[in-house]
C-alpha positions as CSV (number, residue, x, y, z in Angstrom):
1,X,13.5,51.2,-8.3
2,X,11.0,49.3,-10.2
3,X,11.5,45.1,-9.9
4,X,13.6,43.9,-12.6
5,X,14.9,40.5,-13.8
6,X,17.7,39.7,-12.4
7,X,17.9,36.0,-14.4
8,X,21.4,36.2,-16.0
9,X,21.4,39.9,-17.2
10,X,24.0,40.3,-20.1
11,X,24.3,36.9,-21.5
12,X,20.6,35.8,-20.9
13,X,19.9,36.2,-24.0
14,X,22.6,33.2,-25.4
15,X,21.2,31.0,-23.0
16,X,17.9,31.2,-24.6
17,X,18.7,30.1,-28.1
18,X,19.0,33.7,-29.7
19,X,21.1,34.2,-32.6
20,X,24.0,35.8,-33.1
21,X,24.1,35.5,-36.8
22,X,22.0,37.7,-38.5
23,X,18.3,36.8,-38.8
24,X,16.2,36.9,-42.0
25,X,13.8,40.7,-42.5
26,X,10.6,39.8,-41.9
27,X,8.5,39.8,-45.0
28,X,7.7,43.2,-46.4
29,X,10.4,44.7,-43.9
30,X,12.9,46.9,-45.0
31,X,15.6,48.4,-43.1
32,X,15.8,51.9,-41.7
33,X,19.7,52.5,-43.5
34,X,19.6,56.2,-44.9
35,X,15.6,56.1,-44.2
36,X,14.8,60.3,-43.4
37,X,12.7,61.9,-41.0
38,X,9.7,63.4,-42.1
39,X,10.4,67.0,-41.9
40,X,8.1,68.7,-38.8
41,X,8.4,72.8,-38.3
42,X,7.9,72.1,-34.6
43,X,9.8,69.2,-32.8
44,X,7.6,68.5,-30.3
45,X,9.5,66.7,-27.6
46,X,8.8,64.7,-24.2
47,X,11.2,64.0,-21.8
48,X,11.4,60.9,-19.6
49,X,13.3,60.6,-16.4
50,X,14.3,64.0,-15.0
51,X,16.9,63.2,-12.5
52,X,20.6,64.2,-12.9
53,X,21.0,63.6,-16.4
54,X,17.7,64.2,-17.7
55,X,17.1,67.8,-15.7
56,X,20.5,68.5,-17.2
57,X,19.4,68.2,-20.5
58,X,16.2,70.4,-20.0
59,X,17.9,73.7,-20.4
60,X,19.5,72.8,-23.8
61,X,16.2,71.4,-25.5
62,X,13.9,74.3,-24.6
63,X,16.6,76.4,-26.0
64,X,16.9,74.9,-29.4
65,X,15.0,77.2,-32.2
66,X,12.0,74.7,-33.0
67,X,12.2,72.6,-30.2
68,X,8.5,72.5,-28.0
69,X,8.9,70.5,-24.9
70,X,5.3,69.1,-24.7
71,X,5.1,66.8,-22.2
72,X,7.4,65.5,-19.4
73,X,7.7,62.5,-16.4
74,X,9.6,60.9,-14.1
75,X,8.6,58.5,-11.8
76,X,8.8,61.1,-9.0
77,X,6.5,63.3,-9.7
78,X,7.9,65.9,-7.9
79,X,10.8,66.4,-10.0
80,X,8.5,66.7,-13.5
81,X,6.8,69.1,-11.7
82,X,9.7,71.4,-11.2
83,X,10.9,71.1,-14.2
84,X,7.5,71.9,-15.7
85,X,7.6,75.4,-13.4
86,X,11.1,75.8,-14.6
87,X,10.1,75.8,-17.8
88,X,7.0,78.2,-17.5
89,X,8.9,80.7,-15.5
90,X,11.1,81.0,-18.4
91,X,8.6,81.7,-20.5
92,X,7.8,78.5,-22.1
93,X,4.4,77.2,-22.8
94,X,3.5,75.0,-19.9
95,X,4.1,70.8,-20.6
96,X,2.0,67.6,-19.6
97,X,3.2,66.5,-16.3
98,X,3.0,62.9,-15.7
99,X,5.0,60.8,-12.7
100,X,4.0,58.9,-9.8
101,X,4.3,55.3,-10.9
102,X,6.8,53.5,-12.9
103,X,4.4,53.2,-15.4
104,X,3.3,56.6,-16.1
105,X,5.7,57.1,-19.0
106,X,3.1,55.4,-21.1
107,X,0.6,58.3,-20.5
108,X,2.8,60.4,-22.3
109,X,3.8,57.8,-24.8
110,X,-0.2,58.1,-25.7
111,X,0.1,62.0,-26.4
112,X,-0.4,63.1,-29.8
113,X,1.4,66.0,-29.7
114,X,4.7,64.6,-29.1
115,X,7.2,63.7,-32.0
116,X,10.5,62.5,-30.0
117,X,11.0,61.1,-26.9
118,X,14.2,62.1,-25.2
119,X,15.0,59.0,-22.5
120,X,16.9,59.5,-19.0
121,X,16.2,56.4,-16.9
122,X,18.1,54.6,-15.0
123,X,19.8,51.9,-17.4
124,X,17.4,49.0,-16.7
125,X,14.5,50.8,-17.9
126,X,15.7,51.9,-21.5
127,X,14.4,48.8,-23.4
128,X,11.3,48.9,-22.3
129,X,10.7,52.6,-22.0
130,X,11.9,53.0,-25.7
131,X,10.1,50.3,-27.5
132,X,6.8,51.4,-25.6
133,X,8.0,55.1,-27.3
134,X,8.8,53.2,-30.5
135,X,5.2,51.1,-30.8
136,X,3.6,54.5,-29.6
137,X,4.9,56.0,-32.8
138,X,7.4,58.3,-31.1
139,X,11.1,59.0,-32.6
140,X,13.6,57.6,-30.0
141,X,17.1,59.3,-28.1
142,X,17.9,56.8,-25.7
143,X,20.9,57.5,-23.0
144,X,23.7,55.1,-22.8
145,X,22.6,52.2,-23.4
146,X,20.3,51.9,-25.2
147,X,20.1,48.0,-24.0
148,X,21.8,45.8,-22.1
149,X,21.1,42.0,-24.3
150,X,21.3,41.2,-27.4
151,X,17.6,39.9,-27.4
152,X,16.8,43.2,-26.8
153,X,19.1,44.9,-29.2
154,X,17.5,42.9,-32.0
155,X,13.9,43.9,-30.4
156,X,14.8,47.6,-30.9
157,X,16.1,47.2,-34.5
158,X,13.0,45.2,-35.6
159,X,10.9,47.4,-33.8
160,X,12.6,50.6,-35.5
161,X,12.0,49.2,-39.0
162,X,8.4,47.7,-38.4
163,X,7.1,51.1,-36.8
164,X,9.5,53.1,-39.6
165,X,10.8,55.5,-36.2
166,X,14.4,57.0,-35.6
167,X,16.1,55.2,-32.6
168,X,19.5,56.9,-31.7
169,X,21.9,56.5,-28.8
170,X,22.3,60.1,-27.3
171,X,25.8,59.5,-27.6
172,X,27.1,63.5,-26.9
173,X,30.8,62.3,-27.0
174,X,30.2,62.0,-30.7
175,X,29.5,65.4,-30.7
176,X,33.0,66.6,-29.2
177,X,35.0,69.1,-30.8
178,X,38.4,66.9,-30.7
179,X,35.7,64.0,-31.7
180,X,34.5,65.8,-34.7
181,X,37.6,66.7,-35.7
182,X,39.4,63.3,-35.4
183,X,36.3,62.4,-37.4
184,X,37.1,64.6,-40.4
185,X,41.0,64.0,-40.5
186,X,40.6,59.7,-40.3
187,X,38.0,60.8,-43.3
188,X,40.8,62.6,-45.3
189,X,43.5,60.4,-44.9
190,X,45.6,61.9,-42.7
191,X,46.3,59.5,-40.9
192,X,46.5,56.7,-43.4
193,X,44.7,53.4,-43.2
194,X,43.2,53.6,-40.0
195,X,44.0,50.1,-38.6
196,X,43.3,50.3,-34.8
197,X,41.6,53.0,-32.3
198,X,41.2,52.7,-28.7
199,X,38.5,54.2,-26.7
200,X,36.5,53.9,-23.4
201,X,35.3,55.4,-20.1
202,X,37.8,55.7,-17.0
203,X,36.1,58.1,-14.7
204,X,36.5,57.5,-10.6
205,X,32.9,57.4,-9.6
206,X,33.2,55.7,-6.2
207,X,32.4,58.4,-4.4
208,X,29.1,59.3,-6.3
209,X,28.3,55.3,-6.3
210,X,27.9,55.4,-2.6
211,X,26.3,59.1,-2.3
212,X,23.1,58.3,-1.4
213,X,21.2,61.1,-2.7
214,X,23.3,61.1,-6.5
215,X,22.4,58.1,-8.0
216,X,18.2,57.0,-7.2
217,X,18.1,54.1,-5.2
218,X,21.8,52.6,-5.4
219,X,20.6,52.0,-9.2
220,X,24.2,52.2,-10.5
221,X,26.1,50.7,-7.9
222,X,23.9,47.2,-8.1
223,X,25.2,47.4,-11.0
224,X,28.5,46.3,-9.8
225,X,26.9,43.5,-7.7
226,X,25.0,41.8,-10.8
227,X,27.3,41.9,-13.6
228,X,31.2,41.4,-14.6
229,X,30.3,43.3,-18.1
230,X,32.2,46.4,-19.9
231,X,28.6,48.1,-19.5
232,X,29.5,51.7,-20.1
233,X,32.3,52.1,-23.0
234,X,30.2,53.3,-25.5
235,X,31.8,56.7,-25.1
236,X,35.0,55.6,-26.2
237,X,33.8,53.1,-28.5
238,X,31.7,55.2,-30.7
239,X,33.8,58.3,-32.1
240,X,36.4,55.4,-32.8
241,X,33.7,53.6,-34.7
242,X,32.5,56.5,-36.4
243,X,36.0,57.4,-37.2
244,X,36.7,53.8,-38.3
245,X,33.5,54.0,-40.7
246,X,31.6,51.1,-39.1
247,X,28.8,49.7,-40.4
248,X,30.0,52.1,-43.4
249,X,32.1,50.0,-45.3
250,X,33.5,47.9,-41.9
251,X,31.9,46.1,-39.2
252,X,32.1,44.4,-35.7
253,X,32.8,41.3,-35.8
254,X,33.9,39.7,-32.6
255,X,34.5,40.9,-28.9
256,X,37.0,39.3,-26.1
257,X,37.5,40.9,-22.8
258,X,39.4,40.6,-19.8
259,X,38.8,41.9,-16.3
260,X,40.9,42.8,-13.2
261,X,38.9,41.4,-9.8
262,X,37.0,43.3,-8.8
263,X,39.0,45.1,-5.6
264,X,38.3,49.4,-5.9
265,X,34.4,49.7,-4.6
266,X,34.7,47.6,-1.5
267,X,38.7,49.0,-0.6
268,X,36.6,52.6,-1.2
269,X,34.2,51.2,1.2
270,X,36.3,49.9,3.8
271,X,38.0,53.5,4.7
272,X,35.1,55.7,3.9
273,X,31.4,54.4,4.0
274,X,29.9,53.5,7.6
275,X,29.5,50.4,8.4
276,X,25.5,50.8,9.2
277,X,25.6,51.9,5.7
278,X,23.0,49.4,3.3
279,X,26.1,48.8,0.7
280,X,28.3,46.6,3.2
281,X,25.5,43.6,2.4
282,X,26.6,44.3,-1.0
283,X,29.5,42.1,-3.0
284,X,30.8,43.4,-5.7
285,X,31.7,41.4,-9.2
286,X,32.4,43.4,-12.0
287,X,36.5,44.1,-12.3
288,X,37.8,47.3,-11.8
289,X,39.2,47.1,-15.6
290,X,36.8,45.8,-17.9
291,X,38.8,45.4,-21.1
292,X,37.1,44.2,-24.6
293,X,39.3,43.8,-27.8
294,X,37.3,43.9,-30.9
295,X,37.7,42.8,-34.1
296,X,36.2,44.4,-37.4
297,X,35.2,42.8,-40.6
298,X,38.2,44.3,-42.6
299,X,41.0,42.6,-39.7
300,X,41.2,46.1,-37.7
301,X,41.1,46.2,-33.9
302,X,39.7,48.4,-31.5
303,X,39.6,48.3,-27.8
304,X,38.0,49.6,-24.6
305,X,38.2,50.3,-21.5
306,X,35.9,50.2,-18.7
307,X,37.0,51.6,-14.6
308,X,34.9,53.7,-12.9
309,X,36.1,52.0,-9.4
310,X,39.6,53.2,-8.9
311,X,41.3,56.3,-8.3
312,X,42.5,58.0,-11.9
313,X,42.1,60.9,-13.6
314,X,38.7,61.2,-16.3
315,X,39.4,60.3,-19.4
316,X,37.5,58.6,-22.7
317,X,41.2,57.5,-24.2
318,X,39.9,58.5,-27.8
319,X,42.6,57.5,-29.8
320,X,42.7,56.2,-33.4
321,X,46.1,54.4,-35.1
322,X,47.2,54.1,-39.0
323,X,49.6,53.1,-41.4
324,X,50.8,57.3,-41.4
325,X,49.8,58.6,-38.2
326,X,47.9,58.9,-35.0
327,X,45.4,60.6,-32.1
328,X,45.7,60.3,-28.8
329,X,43.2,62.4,-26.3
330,X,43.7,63.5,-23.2
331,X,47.5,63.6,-23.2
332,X,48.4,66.6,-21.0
333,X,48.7,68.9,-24.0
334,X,47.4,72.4,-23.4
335,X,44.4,71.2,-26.2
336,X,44.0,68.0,-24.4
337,X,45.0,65.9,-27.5
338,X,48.4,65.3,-29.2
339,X,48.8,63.8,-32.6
340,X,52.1,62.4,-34.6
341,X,51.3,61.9,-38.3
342,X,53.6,62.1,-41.6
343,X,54.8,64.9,-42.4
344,X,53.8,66.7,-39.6
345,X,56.4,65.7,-37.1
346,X,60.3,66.3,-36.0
347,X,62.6,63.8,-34.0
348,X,60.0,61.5,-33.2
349,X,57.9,63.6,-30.7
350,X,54.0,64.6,-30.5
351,X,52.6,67.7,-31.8
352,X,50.0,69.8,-30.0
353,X,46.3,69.1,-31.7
354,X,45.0,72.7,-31.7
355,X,46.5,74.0,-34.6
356,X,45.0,70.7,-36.6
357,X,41.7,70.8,-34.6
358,X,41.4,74.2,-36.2
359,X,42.1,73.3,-39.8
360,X,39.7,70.0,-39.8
361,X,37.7,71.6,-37.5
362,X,33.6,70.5,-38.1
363,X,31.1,72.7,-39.5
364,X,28.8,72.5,-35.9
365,X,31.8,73.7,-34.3
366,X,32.7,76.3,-36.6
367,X,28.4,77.3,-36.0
368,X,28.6,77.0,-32.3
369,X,32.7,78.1,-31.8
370,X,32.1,78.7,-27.9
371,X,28.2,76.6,-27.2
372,X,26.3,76.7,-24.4
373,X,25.3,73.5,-21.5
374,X,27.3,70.6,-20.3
375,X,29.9,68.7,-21.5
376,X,31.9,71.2,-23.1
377,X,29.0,72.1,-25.5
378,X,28.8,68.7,-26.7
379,X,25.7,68.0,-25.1
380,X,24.5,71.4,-27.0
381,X,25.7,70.5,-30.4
382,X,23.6,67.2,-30.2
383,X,20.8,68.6,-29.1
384,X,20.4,71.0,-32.1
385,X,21.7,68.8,-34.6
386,X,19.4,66.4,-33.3
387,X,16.1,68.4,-34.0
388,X,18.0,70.2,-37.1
389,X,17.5,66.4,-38.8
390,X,14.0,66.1,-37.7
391,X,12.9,69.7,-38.9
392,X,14.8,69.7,-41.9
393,X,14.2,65.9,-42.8
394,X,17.8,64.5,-42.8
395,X,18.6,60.7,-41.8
396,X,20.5,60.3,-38.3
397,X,24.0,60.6,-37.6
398,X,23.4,57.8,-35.5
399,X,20.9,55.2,-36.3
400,X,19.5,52.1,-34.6
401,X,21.9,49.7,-36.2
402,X,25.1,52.2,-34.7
403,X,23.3,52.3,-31.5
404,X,23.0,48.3,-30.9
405,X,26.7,47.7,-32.8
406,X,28.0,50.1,-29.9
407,X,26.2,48.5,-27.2
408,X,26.4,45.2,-28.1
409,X,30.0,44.3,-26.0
410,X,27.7,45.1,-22.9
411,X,26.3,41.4,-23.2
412,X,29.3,40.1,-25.6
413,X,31.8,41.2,-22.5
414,X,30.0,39.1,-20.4
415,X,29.9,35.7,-22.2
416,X,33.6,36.3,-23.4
417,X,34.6,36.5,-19.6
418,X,32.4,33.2,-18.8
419,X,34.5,31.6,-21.2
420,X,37.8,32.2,-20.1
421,X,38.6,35.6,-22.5
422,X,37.8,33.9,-26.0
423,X,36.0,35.8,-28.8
424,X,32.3,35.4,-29.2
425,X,31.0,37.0,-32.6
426,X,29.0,40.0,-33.0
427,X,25.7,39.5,-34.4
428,X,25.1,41.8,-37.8
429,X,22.6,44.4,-37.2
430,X,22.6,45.7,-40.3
431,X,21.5,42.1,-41.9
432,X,24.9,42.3,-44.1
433,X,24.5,46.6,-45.4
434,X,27.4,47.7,-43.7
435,X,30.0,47.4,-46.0
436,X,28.6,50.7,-48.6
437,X,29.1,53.5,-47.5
438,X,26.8,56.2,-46.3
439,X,26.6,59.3,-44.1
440,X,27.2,59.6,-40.6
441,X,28.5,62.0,-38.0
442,X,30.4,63.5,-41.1
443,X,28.1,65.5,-42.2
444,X,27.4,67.9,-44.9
445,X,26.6,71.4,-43.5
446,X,23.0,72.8,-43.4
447,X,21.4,75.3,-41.7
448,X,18.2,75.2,-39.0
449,X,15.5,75.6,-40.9
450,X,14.4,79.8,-40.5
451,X,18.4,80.7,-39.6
């Protein structure tokens, strides 16, 4: 792994007199809010970082109608190679291969022929790499996070509206079928005023934190020894958000967390790794349950969770509350979601969220009923939508100032636990547009240019 700071990651930025107010535009700057893409035929795309989640991805891109993968990289060569034989084997017209150094990604950045850049790095590298993609004049999708301080949340968002480029978290979760759908009945009022949600990312990784061919270099696991953060809820947080219509007409307004100690990698550890293994000089800080409360603009609360260290089924919680009814996911229903909501319910007891899923379902779903890749299609339905709004000239579903919102309890998290659990404020991305509303994930439907 490339050398990286490792000065007080997630709350650096505090320490060195940034803001968390919202800073004055820059002269003659205007923001990127309902700003469109400038419709291409082609998408021509390049792909950076091609380990597990980025050689994932390959198969759905280069299957999307007017999708051109032109150039990719990764900072083992080898891997950009195989996926660049991979990709002519199947036919496809044969991309740039770049790799070798962790600076090669700006050899492809100085392409011409590439439109988007599609962003698979290990987490410490996502700044950088996308506001090198941004300065080159590249459309950004960024994997979670997009950023990990709030010096370089505001970086991306001036650096968005300065170069007038697209930067969106490749959040797929937003692209769920229960997701969409919890979307569209919040929308109608089903549920009444949608007061609270809850959302996060409980997923029992230890034994892929300590495989030593999974994850490059222990990158995710040091993770754990540098930071007590809530640095991966975003999966949770943003269909809640989206459902909750922030920074449509609500917003983020203040973040305190709590933690358990941190007990799960080391116990994991102790009855399971050797002990010549290179982790036991490791000690580990960040709580097995990273827990942020967050309030909105209109009074509201959401919270996440964050434990990817103890032993529990997977689950992104996905559930949003109101004055009529609510969603839970992941309940042990045959559909995997339950939902009680006036009239729809009988002596107090859930209801099974198919037959409801059906009726609200969204228009990608209803395209794509069974879609292909990972995730359960949603990595699929992002994908195409994705390059749908660049060829047909659409604004994003999810836009800079949704992608540094969502990620912005990474460093928030961390200063709220240095202070004993008290709120810290949220700075305003948006520089005060969020309370109008404006389109998002809840889309109107349009076809693929040609279908």
């Amino acid at each position: 792994m490339a050398d990286v700071s490792r000065r007080s990651l997630f709350g650096g930025a505090i320490a060195t007199g940034v803001t968390l107010g919202a800073p004055a535009q820059p002269l003659g700057r205007t923001s990127m809010l309902d700003v469109p893409f400038q419709p291409t035929r082609t998408v021509r795309t390049g792909l950076i970082g091609l380990g597990n989640r980025g050689a994932s991805m390959v198969p759905g891109w280069a299957a999307v109608p007017g999708c051109l993968i032109t150039a990719v990289c990764d900072v083992r060569a080898d891997r950009a190679r195989r996926v660049a034989d991979r990709l002519v084997g199947e036919g496809k017209p044969a991309p740039a291969v770049f790799g070798g150094s962790p600076d090669s990604y700006r050899e492809l950045l100085a392409r011409t022929d590439v439109d988007v850049v599609y962003i698979a790095t290990p987490w410490d590298f996502h700044y950088a790499q996308s506001r090198d993609a941004l300065l080159a004049g590249k459309h950004v999708v960024v994997e979670l996070p997009i950023a990990t301080e709030l010096h370089e949340l505001w970086s991306l968002v001036d650096t968005s509206e300065r170069t007038r480029k697209h930067l969106m978290l490749a959040e797929n979760c937003c692209y769920g079928n229960n997701e969409l759908a919890m979307l569209r009945m919040s929308h109608a009022g089903v549920f009444g005023e949608v007061t609270n949600g809850h959302g996060g990312y409980l997923h029992d990784l230890r034994a892929l934190l300590f495989d030593d061919d999974y994850y490059t270099d222990d990158w995710r696991r040091s993770w754990h020894t540098r930071s007590r953060a809530s640095f991966y809820h975003m999966h949770g947080l943003g269909p809640v958000a989206a459902a909750m219509d922030i920074n449509r007409g609500d917003r983020l307004t203040t973040v305190s967390a709590t933690s358990t100690p941190a007990r799960g990698l080391a116990d994991y550890r102790e009855r399971f790794v050797p002990r010549d293994h290179r982790s036991w000089r490791e000690t580990y800080v960040n709580g097995d349950l990273v827990t942020c409360h967050i309030g909105t603009a209109k009074g509201y609360q959401i919270r996440t969770e964050h434990d990817v260290s103890t032993p529990r089924p997977y689950s992104r919680i996905n559930s949003i509350a109101g004055t009529r009814g609510i969603f839970e996911d992941y309940a042990g229903t045959p559909s995997g979601a339950r939902v009680y909501f006036e009239p729809a319910h009988d002596n107090h007891g859930w209801r099974d969220f198919a037959p409801f899923r059906e009726e609200h379902k969204h228009w990608l779903w209803r395209k794509f009923p069974v879609p292909v890749g990972g995730h359960d299609g949603m990595d699929w339905i992002m994908q195409w939508r994705t390059v749908q709004l660049m060829r047909r000239g659409l604004t994003p579903d999810i836009d800079v100032y949704d992608s540094a919102a969502w990620c912005a309890p990474i460093p928030l998290s961390a200063r709220s636990l240095d202070a004993g659990g008290r709120a810290v404020p949220v700075p305003d991305f948006t520089r005060g547009d969020w309370s109008r509303p404006r389109a998002g994930l809840d889309s109107v439907e349009t076809d693929m240019p040609g279908d």
